[in-house]
C-alpha positions, -999 to 999 in steps of 0.1 A, spaced: 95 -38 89 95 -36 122 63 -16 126 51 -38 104 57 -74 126 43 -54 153 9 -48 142 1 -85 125 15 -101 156 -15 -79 172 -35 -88 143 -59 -121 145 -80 -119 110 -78 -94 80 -57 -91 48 -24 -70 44 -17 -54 13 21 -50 6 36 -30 -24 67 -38 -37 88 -45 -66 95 -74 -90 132 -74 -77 122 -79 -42 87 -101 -46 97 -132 -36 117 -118 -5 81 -104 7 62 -134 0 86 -153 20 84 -131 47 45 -128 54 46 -166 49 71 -161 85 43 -140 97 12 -167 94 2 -146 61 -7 -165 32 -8 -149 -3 -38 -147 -17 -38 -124 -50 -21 -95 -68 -25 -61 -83 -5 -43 -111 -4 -5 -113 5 -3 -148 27 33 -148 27 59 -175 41 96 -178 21 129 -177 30 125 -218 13 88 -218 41 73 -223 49 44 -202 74 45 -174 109 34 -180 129 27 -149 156 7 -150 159 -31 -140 186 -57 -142 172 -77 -169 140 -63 -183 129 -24 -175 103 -19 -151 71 2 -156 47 -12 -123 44 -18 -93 27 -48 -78 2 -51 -45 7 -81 -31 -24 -94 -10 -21 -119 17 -45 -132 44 -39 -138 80 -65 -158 97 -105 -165 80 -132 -151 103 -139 -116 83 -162 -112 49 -142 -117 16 -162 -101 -11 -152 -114 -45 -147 -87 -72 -151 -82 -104 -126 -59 -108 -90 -59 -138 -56 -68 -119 -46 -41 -137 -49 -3 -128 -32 19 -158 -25 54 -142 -1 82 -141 27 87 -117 31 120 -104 63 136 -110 86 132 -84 93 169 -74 59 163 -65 63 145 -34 99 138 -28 105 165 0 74 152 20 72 113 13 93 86 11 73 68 -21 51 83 -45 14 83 -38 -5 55 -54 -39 59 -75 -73 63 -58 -90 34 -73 -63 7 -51 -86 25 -20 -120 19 -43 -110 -18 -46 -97 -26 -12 -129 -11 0 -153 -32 -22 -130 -63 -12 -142 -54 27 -169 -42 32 -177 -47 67 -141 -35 79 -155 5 63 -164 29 91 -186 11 122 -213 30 143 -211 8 168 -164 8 169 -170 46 159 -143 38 137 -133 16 106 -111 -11 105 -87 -1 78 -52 6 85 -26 23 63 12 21 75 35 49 52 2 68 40 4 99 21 5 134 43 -12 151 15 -39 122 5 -71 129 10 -84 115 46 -108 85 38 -138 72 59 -132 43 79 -88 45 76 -66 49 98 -33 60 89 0 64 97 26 84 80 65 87 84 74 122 87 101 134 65 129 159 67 155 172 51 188 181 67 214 191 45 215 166 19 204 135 45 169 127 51 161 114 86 127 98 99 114 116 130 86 95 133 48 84 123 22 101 128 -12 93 127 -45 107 108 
């Protein structure tokens, strides 16, 4: 989190996309709101097996099989570009033996990049920044390098049976 306050106090105008869980939603919300970040909108990534059956992870009252992107905005001189996209992406979560040695959380579908993309377009690779304006905290080593990103990833290692950070690095 700390990472985290550090770049939107830097930040003046953009959006922040945030994934989280429905245990702990309210807990984000309340602190981007302490951050001058209003919510805007949500995404579900509706979960299912490499079988197609939906995932079934436990929860306290009712089991759990997505994970929501919360959207919020922090200031309002950037281009918004309405969508008409579902609030809904259905995909498949990779198997965890997958991942787990490298990552901390399991990589999320291509088409949340499609849609944040389409949302802003002007923030997309710049001739004139050389750059783009996107920025992904806790990306995915292995995920494909897009145009116009920048992201950061924590390293992970394993030492005995403890994992310890080392670190982010950045693509």
């Amino acid at each position: 989190m700390k990472l985290m306050k550090k770049v939107l106090q830097q930040m003046t105008a953009g959006l922040v996309f945030v994934w989280t869980h429905k245990l702990v939603q309210a807990d984000i919300v309340r602190l981007m709101d302490e951050l001058d970040c209003r919510y805007v909108e949500n995404l579900v990534w509706f979960k299912k097996n490499i079988n197609n059956v939906p995932v079934d992870q436990p929860s306290p009252y009712i089991s759990s099989s997505k994970e929501i992107l919360l959207m919020f905005k922090k200031g309002d001189s950037f281009e918004l570009r309405h969508q008409r996209t579902a609030d809904v992406i259905i995909d498949f979560e990779q198997p965890t033996s997958q991942w787990i040695d490298s990552e901390f959380t399991e990589p999320k579908p291509p088409a949340v990049y499609d849609m944040i993309e389409t949302l802003l377009p002007r923030a997309g690779y710049s001739e004139d920044l050389k750059r783009g304006r996107l920025l992904e905290l806790w990306a995915k080593r292995a995920s494909p390098k897009r145009e116009g990103w920048i992201a950061f990833h924590q390293r992970k290692n394993n030492d005995n049976a403890s994992v310890k950070s080392e670190g982010m690095l950045c693509t």
